[in-house]
Each structure stands twice: as C-alpha cells, then as structure tokens.
C-alpha positions in Angstrom: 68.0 -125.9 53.2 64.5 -125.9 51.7 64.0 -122.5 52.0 67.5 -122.6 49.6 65.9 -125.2 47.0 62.8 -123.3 46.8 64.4 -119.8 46.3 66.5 -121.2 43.4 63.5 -122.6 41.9 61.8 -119.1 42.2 64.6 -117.6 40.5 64.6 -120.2 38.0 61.3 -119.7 37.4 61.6 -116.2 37.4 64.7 -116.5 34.7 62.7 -118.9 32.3 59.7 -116.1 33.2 62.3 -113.6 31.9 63.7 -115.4 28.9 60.8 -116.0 27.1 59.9 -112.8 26.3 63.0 -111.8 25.0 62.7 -114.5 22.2 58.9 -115.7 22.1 57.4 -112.4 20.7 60.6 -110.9 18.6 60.4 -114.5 16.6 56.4 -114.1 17.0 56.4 -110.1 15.6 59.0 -111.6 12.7 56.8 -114.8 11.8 53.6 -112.4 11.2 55.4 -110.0 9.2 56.5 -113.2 7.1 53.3 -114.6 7.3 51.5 -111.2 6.4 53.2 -110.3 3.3 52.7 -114.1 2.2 49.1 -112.8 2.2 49.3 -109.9 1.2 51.4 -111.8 -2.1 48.5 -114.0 -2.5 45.7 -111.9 -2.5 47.6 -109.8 -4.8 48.5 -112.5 -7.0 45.1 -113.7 -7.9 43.7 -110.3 -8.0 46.0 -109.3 -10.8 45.2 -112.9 -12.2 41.8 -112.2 -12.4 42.5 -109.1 -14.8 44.3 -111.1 -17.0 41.8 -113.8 -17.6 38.6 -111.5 -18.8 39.0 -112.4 -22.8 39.3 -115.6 -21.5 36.3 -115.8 -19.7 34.6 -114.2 -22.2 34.7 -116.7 -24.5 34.3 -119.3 -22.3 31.0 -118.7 -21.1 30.1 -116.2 -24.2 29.2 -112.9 -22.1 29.5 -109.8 -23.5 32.4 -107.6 -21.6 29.8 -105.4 -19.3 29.2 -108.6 -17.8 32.7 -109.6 -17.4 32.5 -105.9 -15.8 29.9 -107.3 -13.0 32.2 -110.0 -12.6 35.0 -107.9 -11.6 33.4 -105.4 -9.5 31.6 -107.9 -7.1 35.1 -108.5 -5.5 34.5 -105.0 -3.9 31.0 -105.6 -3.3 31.9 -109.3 -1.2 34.5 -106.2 0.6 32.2 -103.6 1.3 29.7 -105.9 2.6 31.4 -106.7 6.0 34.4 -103.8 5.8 32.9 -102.1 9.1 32.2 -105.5 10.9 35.6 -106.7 10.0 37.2 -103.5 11.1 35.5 -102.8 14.9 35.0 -106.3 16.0 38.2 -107.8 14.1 40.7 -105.2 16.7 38.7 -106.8 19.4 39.1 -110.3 18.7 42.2 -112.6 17.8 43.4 -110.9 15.0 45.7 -113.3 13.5 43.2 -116.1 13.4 40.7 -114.0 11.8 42.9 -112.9 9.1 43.7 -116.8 8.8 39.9 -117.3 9.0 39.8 -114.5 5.7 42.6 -116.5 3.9 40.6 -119.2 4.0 37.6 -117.8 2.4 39.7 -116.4 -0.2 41.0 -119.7 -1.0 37.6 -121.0 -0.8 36.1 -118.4 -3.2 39.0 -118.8 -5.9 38.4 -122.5 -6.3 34.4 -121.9 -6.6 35.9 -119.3 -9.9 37.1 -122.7 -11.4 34.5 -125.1 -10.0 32.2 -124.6 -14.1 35.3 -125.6 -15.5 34.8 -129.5 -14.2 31.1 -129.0 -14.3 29.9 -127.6 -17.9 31.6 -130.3 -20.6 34.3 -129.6 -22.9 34.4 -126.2 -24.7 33.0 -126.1 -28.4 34.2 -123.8 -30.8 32.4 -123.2 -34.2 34.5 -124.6 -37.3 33.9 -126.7 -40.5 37.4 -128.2 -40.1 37.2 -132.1 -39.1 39.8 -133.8 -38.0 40.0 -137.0 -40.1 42.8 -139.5 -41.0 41.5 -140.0 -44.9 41.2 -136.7 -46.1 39.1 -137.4 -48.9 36.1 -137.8 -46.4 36.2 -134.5 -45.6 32.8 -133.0 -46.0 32.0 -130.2 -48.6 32.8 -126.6 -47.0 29.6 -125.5 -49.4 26.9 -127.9 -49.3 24.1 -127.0 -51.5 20.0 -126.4 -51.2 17.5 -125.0 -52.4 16.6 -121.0 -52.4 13.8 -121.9 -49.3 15.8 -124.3 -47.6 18.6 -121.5 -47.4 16.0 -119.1 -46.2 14.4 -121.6 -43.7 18.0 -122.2 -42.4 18.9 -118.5 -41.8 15.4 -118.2 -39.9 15.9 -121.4 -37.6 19.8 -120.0 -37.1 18.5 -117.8 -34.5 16.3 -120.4 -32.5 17.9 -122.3 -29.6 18.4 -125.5 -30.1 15.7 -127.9 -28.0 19.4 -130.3 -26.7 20.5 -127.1 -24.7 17.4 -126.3 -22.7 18.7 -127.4 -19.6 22.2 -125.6 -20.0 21.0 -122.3 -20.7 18.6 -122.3 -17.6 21.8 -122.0 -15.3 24.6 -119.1 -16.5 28.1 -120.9 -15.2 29.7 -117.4 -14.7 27.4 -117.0 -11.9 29.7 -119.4 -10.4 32.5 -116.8 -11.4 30.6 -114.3 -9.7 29.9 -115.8 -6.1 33.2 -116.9 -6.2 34.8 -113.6 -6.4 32.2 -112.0 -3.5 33.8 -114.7 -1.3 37.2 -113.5 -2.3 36.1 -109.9 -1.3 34.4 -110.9 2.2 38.0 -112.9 2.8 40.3 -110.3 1.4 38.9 -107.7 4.0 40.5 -108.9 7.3 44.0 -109.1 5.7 45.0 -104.8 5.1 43.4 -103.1 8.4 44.2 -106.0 11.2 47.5 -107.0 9.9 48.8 -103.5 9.5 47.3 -102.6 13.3 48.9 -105.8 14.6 52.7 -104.4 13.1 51.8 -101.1 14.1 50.6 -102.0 17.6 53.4 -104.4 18.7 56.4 -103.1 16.8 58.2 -100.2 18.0 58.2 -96.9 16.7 61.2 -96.7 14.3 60.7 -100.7 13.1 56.5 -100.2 12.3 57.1 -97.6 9.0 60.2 -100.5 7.8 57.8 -103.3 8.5 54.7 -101.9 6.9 57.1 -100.5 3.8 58.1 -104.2 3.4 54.6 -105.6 3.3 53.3 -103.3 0.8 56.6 -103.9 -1.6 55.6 -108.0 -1.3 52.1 -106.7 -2.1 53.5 -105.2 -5.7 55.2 -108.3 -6.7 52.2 -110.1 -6.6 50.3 -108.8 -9.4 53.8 -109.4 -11.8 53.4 -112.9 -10.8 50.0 -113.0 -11.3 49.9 -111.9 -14.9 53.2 -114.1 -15.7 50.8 -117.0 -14.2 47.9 -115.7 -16.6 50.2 -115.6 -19.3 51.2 -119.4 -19.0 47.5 -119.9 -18.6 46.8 -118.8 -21.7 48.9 -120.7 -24.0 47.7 -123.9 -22.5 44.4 -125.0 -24.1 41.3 -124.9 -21.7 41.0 -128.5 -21.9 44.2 -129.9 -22.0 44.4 -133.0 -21.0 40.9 -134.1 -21.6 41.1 -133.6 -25.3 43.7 -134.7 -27.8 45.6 -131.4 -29.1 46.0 -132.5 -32.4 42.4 -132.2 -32.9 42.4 -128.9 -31.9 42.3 -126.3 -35.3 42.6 -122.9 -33.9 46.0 -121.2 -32.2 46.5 -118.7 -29.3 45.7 -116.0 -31.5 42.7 -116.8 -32.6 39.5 -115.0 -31.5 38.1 -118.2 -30.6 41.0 -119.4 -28.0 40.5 -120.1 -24.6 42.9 -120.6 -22.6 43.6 -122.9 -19.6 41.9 -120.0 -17.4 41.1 -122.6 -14.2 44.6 -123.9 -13.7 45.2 -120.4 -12.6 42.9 -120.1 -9.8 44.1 -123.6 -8.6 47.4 -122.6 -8.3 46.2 -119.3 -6.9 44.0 -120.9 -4.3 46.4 -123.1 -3.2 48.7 -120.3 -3.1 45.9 -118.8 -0.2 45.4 -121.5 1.6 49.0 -122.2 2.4 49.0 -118.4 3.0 46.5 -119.2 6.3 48.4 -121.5 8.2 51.0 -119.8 9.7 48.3 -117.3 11.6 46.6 -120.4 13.3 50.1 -120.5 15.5 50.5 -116.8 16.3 49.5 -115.3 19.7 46.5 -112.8 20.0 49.1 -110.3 21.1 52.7 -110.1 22.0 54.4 -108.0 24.6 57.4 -105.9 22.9 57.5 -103.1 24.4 57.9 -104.7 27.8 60.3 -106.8 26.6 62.4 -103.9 24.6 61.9 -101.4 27.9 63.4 -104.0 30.2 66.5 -104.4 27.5 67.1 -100.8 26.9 65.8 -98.9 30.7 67.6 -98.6 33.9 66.7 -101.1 36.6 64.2 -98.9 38.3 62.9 -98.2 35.3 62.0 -101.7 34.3 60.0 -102.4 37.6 57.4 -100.3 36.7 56.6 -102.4 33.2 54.7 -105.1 34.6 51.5 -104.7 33.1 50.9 -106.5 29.9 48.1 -104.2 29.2 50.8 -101.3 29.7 52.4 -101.5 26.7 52.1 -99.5 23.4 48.3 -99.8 22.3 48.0 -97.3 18.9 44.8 -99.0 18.6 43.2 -100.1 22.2 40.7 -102.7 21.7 39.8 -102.7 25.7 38.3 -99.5 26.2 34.9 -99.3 28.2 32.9 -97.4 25.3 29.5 -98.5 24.8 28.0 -98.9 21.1 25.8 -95.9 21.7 28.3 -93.5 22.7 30.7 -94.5 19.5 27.7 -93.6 17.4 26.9 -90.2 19.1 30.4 -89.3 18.0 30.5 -90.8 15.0 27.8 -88.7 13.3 29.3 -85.1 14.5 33.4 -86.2 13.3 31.4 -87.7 9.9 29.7 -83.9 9.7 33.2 -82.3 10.6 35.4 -84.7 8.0 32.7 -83.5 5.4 32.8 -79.8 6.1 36.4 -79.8 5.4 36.1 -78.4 1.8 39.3 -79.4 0.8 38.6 -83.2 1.9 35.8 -82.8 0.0 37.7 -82.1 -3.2 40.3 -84.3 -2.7 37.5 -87.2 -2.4 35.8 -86.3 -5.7 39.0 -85.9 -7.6 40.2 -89.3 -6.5 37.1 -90.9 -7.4 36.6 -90.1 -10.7 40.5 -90.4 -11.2 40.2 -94.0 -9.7 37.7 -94.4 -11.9 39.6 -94.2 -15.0 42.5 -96.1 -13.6 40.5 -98.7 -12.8 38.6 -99.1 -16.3 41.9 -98.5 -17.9 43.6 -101.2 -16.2 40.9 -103.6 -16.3 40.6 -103.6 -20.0 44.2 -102.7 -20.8 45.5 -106.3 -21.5 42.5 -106.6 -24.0 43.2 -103.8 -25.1 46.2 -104.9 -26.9 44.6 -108.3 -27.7 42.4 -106.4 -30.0 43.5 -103.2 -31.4 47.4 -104.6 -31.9 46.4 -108.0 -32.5 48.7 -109.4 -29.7 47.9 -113.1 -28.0 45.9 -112.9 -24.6 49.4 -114.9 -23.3 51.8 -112.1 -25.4 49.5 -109.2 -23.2 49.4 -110.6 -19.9 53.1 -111.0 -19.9 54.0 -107.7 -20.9 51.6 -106.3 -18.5 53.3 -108.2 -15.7 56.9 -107.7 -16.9 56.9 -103.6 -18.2 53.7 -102.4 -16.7 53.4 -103.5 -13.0 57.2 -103.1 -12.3 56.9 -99.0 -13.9 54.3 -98.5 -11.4 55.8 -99.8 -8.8 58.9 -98.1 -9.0 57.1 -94.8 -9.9 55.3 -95.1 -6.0 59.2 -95.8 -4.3 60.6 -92.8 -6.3 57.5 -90.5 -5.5 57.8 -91.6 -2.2 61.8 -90.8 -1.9 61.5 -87.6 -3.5 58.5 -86.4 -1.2 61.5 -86.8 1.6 64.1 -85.6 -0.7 62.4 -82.1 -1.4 60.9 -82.1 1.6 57.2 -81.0 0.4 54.8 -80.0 2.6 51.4 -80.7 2.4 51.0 -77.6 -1.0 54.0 -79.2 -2.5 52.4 -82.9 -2.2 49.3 -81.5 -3.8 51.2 -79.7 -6.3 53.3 -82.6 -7.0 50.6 -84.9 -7.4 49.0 -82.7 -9.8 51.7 -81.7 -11.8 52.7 -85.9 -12.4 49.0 -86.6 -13.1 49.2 -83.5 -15.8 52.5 -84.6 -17.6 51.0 -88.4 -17.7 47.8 -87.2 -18.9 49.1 -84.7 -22.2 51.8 -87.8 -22.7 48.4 -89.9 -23.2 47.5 -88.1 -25.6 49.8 -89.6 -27.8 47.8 -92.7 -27.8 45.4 -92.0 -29.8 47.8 -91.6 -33.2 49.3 -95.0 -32.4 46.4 -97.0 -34.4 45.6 -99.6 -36.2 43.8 -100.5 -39.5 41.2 -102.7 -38.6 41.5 -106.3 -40.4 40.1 -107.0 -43.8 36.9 -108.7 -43.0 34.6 -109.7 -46.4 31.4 -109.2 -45.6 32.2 -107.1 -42.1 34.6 -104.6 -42.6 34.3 -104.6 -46.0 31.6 -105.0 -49.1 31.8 -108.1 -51.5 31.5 -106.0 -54.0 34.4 -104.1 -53.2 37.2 -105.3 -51.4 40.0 -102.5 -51.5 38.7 -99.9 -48.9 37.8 -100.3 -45.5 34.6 -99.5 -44.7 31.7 -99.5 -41.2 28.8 -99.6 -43.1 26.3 -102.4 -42.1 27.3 -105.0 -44.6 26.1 -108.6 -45.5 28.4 -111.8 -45.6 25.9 -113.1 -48.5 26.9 -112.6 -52.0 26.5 -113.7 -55.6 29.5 -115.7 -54.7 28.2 -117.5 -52.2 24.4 -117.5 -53.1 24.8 -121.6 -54.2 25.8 -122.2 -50.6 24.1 -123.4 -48.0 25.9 -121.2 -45.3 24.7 -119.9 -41.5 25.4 -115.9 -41.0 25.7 -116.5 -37.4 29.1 -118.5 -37.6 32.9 -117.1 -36.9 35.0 -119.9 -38.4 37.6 -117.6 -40.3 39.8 -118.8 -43.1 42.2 -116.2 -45.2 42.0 -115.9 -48.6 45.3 -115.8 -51.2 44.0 -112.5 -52.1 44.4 -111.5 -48.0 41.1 -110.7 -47.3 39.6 -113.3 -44.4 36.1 -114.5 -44.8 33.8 -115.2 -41.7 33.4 -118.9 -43.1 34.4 -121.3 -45.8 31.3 -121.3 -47.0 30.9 -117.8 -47.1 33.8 -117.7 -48.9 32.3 -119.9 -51.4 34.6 -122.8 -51.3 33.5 -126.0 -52.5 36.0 -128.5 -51.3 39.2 -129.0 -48.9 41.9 -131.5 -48.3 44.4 -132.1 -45.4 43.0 -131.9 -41.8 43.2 -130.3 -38.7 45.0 -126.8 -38.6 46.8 -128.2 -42.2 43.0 -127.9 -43.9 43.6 -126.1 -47.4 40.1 -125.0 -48.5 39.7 -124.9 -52.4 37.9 -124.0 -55.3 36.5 -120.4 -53.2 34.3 -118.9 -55.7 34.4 -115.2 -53.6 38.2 -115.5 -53.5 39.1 -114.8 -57.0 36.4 -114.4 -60.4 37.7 -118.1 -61.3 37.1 -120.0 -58.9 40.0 -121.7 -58.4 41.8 -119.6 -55.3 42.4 -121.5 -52.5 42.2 -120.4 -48.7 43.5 -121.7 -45.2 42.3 -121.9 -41.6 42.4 -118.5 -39.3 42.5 -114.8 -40.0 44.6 -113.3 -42.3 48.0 -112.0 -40.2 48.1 -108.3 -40.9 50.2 -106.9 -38.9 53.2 -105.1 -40.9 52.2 -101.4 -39.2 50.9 -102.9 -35.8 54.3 -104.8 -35.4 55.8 -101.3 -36.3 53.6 -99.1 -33.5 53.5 -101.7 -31.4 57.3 -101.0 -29.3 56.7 -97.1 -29.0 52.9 -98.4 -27.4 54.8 -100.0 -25.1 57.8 -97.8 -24.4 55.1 -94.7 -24.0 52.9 -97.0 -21.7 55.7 -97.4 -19.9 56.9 -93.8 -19.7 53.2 -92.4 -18.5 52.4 -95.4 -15.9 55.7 -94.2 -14.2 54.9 -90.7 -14.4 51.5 -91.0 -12.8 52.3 -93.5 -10.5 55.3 -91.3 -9.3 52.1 -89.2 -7.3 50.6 -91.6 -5.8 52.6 -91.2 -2.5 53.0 -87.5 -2.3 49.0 -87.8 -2.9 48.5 -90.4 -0.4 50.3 -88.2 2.1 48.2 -85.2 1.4 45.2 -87.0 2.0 46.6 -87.9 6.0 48.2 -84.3 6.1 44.9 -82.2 4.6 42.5 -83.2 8.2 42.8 -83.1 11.7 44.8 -85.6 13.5 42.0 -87.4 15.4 40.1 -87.5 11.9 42.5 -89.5 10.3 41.5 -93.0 10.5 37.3 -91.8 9.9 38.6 -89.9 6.9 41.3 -92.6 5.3 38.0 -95.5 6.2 35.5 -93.5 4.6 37.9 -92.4 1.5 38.2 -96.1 1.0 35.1 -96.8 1.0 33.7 -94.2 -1.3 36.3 -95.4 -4.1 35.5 -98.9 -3.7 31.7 -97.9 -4.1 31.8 -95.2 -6.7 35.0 -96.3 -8.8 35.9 -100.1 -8.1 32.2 -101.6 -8.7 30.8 -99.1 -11.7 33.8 -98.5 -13.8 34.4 -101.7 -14.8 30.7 -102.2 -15.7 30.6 -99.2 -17.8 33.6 -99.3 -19.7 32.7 -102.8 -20.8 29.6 -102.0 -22.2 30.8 -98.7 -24.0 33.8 -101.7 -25.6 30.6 -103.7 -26.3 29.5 -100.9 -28.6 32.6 -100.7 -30.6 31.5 -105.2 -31.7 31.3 -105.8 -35.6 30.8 -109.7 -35.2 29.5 -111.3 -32.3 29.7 -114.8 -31.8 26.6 -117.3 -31.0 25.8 -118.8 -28.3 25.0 -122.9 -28.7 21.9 -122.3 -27.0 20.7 -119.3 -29.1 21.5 -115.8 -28.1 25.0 -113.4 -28.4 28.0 -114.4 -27.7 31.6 -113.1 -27.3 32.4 -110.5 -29.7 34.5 -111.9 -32.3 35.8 -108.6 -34.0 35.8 -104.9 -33.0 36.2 -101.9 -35.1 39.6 -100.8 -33.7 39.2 -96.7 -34.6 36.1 -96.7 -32.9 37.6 -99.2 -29.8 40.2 -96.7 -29.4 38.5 -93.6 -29.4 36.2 -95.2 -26.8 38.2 -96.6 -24.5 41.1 -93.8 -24.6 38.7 -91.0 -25.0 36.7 -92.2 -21.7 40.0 -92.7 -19.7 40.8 -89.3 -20.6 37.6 -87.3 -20.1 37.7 -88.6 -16.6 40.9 -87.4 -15.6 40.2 -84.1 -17.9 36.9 -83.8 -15.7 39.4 -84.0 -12.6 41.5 -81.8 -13.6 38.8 -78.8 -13.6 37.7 -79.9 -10.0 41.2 -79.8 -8.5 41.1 -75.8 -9.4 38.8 -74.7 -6.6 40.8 -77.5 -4.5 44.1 -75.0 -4.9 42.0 -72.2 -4.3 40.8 -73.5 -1.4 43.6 -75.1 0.4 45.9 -72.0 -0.3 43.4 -69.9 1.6 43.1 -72.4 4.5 46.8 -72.7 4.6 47.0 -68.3 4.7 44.6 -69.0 7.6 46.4 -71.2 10.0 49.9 -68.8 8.8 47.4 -66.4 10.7 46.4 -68.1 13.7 49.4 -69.2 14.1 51.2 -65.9 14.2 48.4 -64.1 16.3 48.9 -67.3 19.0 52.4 -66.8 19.2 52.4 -63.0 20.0 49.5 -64.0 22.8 51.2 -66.8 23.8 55.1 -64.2 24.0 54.7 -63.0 27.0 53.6 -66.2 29.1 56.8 -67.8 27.4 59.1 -65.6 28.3 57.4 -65.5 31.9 58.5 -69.3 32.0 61.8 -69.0 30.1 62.7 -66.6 33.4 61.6 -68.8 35.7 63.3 -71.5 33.8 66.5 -69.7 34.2 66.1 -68.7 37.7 65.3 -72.1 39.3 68.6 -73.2 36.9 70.6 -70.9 38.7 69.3 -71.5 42.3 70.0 -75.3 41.6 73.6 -74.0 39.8 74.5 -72.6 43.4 73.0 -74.9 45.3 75.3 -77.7 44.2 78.5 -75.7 44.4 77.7 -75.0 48.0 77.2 -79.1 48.1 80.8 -79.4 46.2 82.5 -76.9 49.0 80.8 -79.0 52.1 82.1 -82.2 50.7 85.5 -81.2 50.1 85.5 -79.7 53.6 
C-alpha cells in the first residue's frame, strides 16, 4: 500500500515536473518579447525626443549648435564605451536583469537631462516690453544720453556683468551632456542580449517573426517621441512657475523655449517602467525541450533531458580561455579586413551614415529657420510624415528583396539604384527657398530698405542716433512699413502704450521720415512664398525619405551575405562600431558648426559672451546644410564604383570554383548515387522475401 501512495506521488510529481514547462517558458518567451519591445519603444522614444528638442536647448542654455552637436554625439560615446564589455560578459550572465539593469540607467540618465531645469532659475529673455496694469507707466522705449554715455554703454555691453560670476563658472548643458553618456552606457545591453535571448530560446520559424516585431515597436517610437516634442514645445519652459500673461513672446518667436524638461520626465518614466518586467524573467527558458517532447515520438523525447541540450545559437558555457579568444580574434579581424568588398561596403556606409545622421539631426531646425515654421509645427510633421515614410520604405524594401528574389548583386544594385533616385530627387531642394526676412540694420542697410542685402551692416542710424540703445539686444518689433527692427529703440521709438504681447510702440523715428509710424511686438510675418513652397517641401521630403529608406534592407542583407559565415557576427560588431565612431559622434558636431557659420545675429549671453543665434541667412543655411548632405552621398557614390568592380569579379570567381568542384567532385557522386541505388534495391528484395515468409 505505501509503495502505491508513493508511486502516485512520483508520478504526480513527475506530471507537475511535466506541466510546467509546457506553460512556464512559452508565457516566459512571450512576456520578454512584450517586455523587450516596451524597451526597445522607450529608448526609441526619447532618442527621437532628443532630436526634437536641440533649438530648444539652444536657447535655453545659449550654446551655439556645434555644441548642441557634442551634446548629441555623446549618446554614442556613453555606447561605445562599454559595447564590448556589454556584449561578451552580458551572454554570460542573466541577461534579462542586465538589460533591466541598462533600463535603469537610461531612466537615470534622462532625468539628469532635465535635472538644470529645477536648478538654474527661471529663463530670461531680452525685451523692453513690461508688463504693467497702468500703461502710462510704461518706460520710454528710447531713453536718451549723451554722445559719451552712448559710447561708454556700447563698450560696457560686452563686459559680464559682476551678479553672474558664479553662474557662468558652471555650463548647465554639461548636465545635458552626462546625462545623455548615461543614456548611451544603459541603451547598450538592450539590442545585442535581447535579440540573442529571442533568438536562443525561440524556435527557428518564430525567432525572424519575433525579432520583425521588435524592431516595428522600435519605429513607432521615434513618431511618438517627436509628437511628445511637439507638445513640449508649445508649453512655455516655465509654466507653472510664472504667470503666462506676463509672458510677451509666442511659439514662433526666436526667443521661445519650450517646455523641453517635461519631455524627459515623461520619457524617463516611460524607461523605468520599461525595467520592471525583466527583474521577473528567468536567466533562461527551456523551449526546445519542451516543443521536442510536444511534437517527437516517445523514444524520441527520452533523449531531451538535458537542459543544457537545447538550441544554444550563442553558447555562453564554452571552456574558452580569454587568451585563446584573442589569438583568433586578431587573424578573423585581418581576414574581415582583407575582404575588399567589406572594405568598401564599410566606407560607403560611413560616410553615407554620415549625412543621414547630420541631415536628420538638424532637419526639424531646418524648417524652423529657412520656412519659418514653429519648433512644435516641425517636430510634429517630422513624427507624423517623416518617420512613418521611412518606416514603410524599410517593410517594402524588405518585401520586395523576397519578392524579386535578389541575390546578393541585386541587393547591392538595389540599394544603389534607391540611394541614386533619392539623391538626384534632392536635388530639388535646393530651388525650394526662401527670402530671408527683412531685418533693418541686419539684412538690410538703414539707408536702404528695399533690397536684400549680406553685407556687414550697423543697427545704428541717424534715426536712432538720440537713443540710448544696446547693439547686443534681439527684442524684435515689426514696423507698419514691414521691415522688423532688432529693438524698439533701434527702431527709434519714443513711446508705447498697452502691455504685454498687446504693446503698440509709437512715434518710431526709423519707421517712416515723420516720425509718427507706429510698430508692434515680434517679427514681421513674411511668409506669403514660404507658405507657398512649404507643401511641395514636404510632399518631396516625403517622396525621397521613402525612396532611400526602401534600401536599407536589401543593403543590410548584403552586408550579412558579402562575408563568410563564421565572420558574420565580427563583421556586423565591428560595422557598428565604425559608424557609431566615424558617423554618429562627428557628424553632428560638424554640421552644427558649418550652420553656426551661416548666423547674422546672435544673441547675448547674461553673463557676457554669444549666445543662440537669433537669425540666419537662409540662402547661405541652405546651401550649407543641403550642399554638405549631398557631397557626402556624391563622395559615396564614386567609392561604390570599384565596390561593383570588385564584387562582380569575386562573384565570376566562386561561379569558377564552384564549377571546377563540381566536375572533381562528378565522379565520387555518382560513385555514391550507385551505391545509393544498389543498397536500395538489396533492401527492395530483402523485404519482399520478408512479405512471402509471412504470408507463408
């Protein structure tokens, strides 16, 4: 009787033993693939949010835009630094808490992005408008001294104020900075263990759906995340702190700043709920055990016992010591780099990274500037036209690679030929301009005020002479003749009435030759032939971020299909590092400081010192900014020539080898196929003689 009892609770045992894998890891796999593309959302979300907040940062802290460059490269620099500690030790390790481990860090490093915010005061704009319930308080737009006392003025203009000292010894976008190395260092766990994890634990046919699914979460994020930076930016930075009637200047005005920190609150938050689910997942999970015992014979499923048996694409367990990694390390890096056509490939994808990257960083200012859009207007229509074109062009380029079946010439010939018809559709760009605005005294003379002009020109005129006025201040009002003047007092006007964004300035000696012209607060709105070539800007955007993006897969896949086999993770690692180093850290550095060229007016900082540019001269912002996304992919162009060259002839080659292996390889073939045949027959005759003793 109690050798009964205890064999039913063996097999009890044995059937809860059973019935837990058959439920534990399937719900286990399913919760990291959710949990995984929550991440992947997140990271993705405020990556793209960082993008759209650079004009906003800008003026905020009053950095130039090579600066704001730094800013965004040192999220690849906080990657690169621990990419190849993350990537060997991380396989060995618990993945899923690590990855939980980078979440946090992320989170971490998104909320030290807004920590200045609640640490530097309120932000301070330069304007002459007060906000006052008696209007006839309101001081004199012109106040008047003497010749020396304007002269001493315009000499102590550019001397810091003694007040600031301690401010200006710390830079708050240092804070900015750090805070986006940590987002690096935490984003780096997240791609290569979560994708192993899927691809070690799921089976064969579900791994490609899985990954496809994560990387389709991954493109929503960035829509989001400009949508979010879009909100952001009609809000005003300090909202809630400050009373918003007081506040003079709209969302359109150079000197707007957005509520840039909310963002990265929500966005942290976002992150750090992102981390929790991998706290509760299993280092790994035994699938194929549990699948083999569903879908194999009985005698079958005794021999999958193991845990350790299952399907390992990346085993983490194998007795290698450090030394003998790096013996082989240094002869496969030699091989991957004698492969010419690598080689090529690597080049062409840097410098066209490069451009992409520079393009895309600056794209949303961009618009702000040469079409005289709102930093909220840009961000949404980069999240809501731009990010959904590309992502549909990778899915197409993707199903048509299967559709057409391309090999690995066709994917390179593909690739090229999308990259081509985007780049000549470019092209188009650069007639789709702007006249710069009607600045007195910037973009054009005092002394004439119909023709747009470059020249270096001074805001001080006869009309303004009586005035005791600073040169260094942007506090635009427009004129009724529509030409916008830096200041009311450079626009000579000698009183105002109202208050707040209602201030009518009057008696402007520079507006009209009788002095009684009147102007109002903020920059004239010309925009009759922006608002005209704005739409076909944005429907030819559209068209060309589709048409390049439709090569990204077929590209990706040549990259796999152009090296050997057991090359391929060495050469897709050291690919991604190269662009990171070469493209994401220097391009955005170096096209801000060629868009820093193109600054008529920059602003000052409180403390003494430049500021954030104010006003660009569009013609030469375009040619810059196209002409260098251009002339990259131009330069690429030329180097993918020898990369034909050379990939035809290696592809003649194998043709070659492949032929003079078969006819070696005929005869031994045929040697088998007879034996094949004979040993068929033999067993053929064998079992009929079996059939004719059984019937007997």
């Amino acid at each position: 009787m109690e050798v009964g009892n205890e064999q039913g609770r063996a097999q009890g045992r044995s059937d809860a033993a059973a019935g837990k894998p058959r439920t534990s890891p399937c719900n286990s796999l399913k919760m990291f693939l959710v949990a995984l593309s929550f991440a992947y959302f997140a990271k993705a979300l405020s990556g793209s949010y960082m993008k759209s907040t650079i004009t906003q940062l800008e003026r905020r802290f009053d950095i130039p835009s090579y600066l704001i460059g730094v800013i965004d490269g040192s999220f690849e620099v906080g990657n690169l630094l621990v990419i190849a500690f993350v990537s060997y030790f991380g396989a060995k390790l618990h993945r899923p808490k690590i990855i939980a481990v980078g979440c946090v860090l992320m989170s971490i490093g998104t909320f030290i992005i807004a920590l200045p915010h609640f640490i530097i005061g309120r932000y301070q704009y330069e304007t002459s408008v007060r906000w006052v319930v008696n209007s006839t308080l309101n001081p004199s737009p012109c106040p008047v001294g003497s010749p020396s006392d304007l002269a001493q003025d315009r000499k102590l203009s550019h001397v810091p104020a003694t007040a600031c000292e301690g401010d200006s010894n710390l830079s708050m976008w240092i804070y900015v900075l750090l805070g986006n190395v940590l987002r690096g260092i935490g984003e780096t766990p997240v791609q290569p263990l979560g994708i192993s994890y899927i691809d070690d634990f799921a089976s064969d046919e579900n791994a490609a759906l899985y990954v496809g699914c994560v990387q389709t979460i991954s493109v929503i994020g960035p829509v989001f995340g400009y949508l979010l930076g879009s909100l952001c930016a009609k809000i005003y930075v300090d909202i809630g702190f400050v009373k918003m009637e007081t506040i003079t200047i709209t969302p359109s005005d150079a000197r707007w700043v957005g509520a840039w920190w909310l963002g990265y609150l929500i966005a942290g938050v976002i992150t750090l709920l992102s981390a929790i689910p991998f706290w509760f997942l299993p280092r790994s999970l035994h699938i194929p055990g549990a699948q083999g015992s569903e879908k194999c014979t009985p005698e079958q499923t005794s021999f999958i016992k193991d845990p350790h048996s299952g399907k390992h694409k990346y085993p983490a367990d194998q007795n290698t010591t450090f030394i003998e990694m790096a013996k082989d390390f240094i002869p496969s890096l030699r091989t991957l780099l004698g492969n010419p056509v690598y080689l090529i490939y690597l080049c062409v994808s840097i410098i066209q990274l490069n451009s992409l990257i520079g393009m895309v960083t600056y794209k949303p200012k961009y618009i702000e500037q040469h079409f005289r859009q709102s930093a909220s207007k840009a961000n949404f229509l980069m999240g809501v036209i731009n990010i959904p074109a590309v992502a549909l062009g990778m899915f197409s380029g993707g199903l048509l690679m299967k559709r057409l079946k391309l090999n690995i010439m066709g994917a390179a010939r593909f690739a090229f030929g999308t990259s081509l018809i985007g780049y000549i559709l470019s092209l188009f760009f650069f007639a789709m301009s702007c006249e710069n605005a009607k600045v007195a005294g910037v973009t054009l003379p005092y002394i004439s005020l119909d023709s747009i002009s470059y020249d270096k020109h001074s805001v001080f005129a006869a009309c303004n002479s009586d005035c005791f006025c600073s040169e260094s201040d942007w506090d635009p009002v427009c004129g009724e003749n529509g030409i916008t003047y830096v200041s009311p007092c450079l626009a000579g006007c000698a009183s105002s009435s109202g208050s707040g964004k209602n201030t009518v300035f009057s008696s402007c000696s520079c507006v009209g030759v009788a002095g009684n012209f009147t102007a109002s607060t903020g920059q004239c709105p010309e925009k009759d032939d922006c608002d005209r070539m704005f739409p076909y800007f944005l429907a030819l955007s559209v068209i060309t971020s589709f048409i390049i993006s439709l090569g990204g897969t077929p590209g990706y896949m040549f990259l796999i299909r152009c090296i050997k086999p057991q090359l391929k993770s060495l050469a897709l690692g050291f690919h991604a590092m190269a662009t990171r180093t070469l493209a994401g850290i220097p391009a955005p550095i170096y096209f801000g400081a060629i868009i820093d060229t193109t600054c008529l007016k920059w602003g000052q900082k409180r403390c003494g010192g430049l500021g954030a540019c104010r006003i660009y001269n569009t013609t030469a912002y375009r040619i810059a900014y196209l002409g260098l996304t251009l002339s990259l992919r131009s330069i690429s162009f030329i180097i993918c020539i020898p990369g034909f060259i050379l990939l035809s002839r290696q592809l003649r080659k194998e043709e070659r080898n492949a032929v003079h292996g078969a006819l070696a390889n005929g005869g031994t073939e045929l040697e088998a196929l007879r034996k094949e045949e004979f040993v068929v027959s033999n067993s053929d005759q064998s079992q009929q003689t079996a059939d004719r003793e059984t019937r007997l």
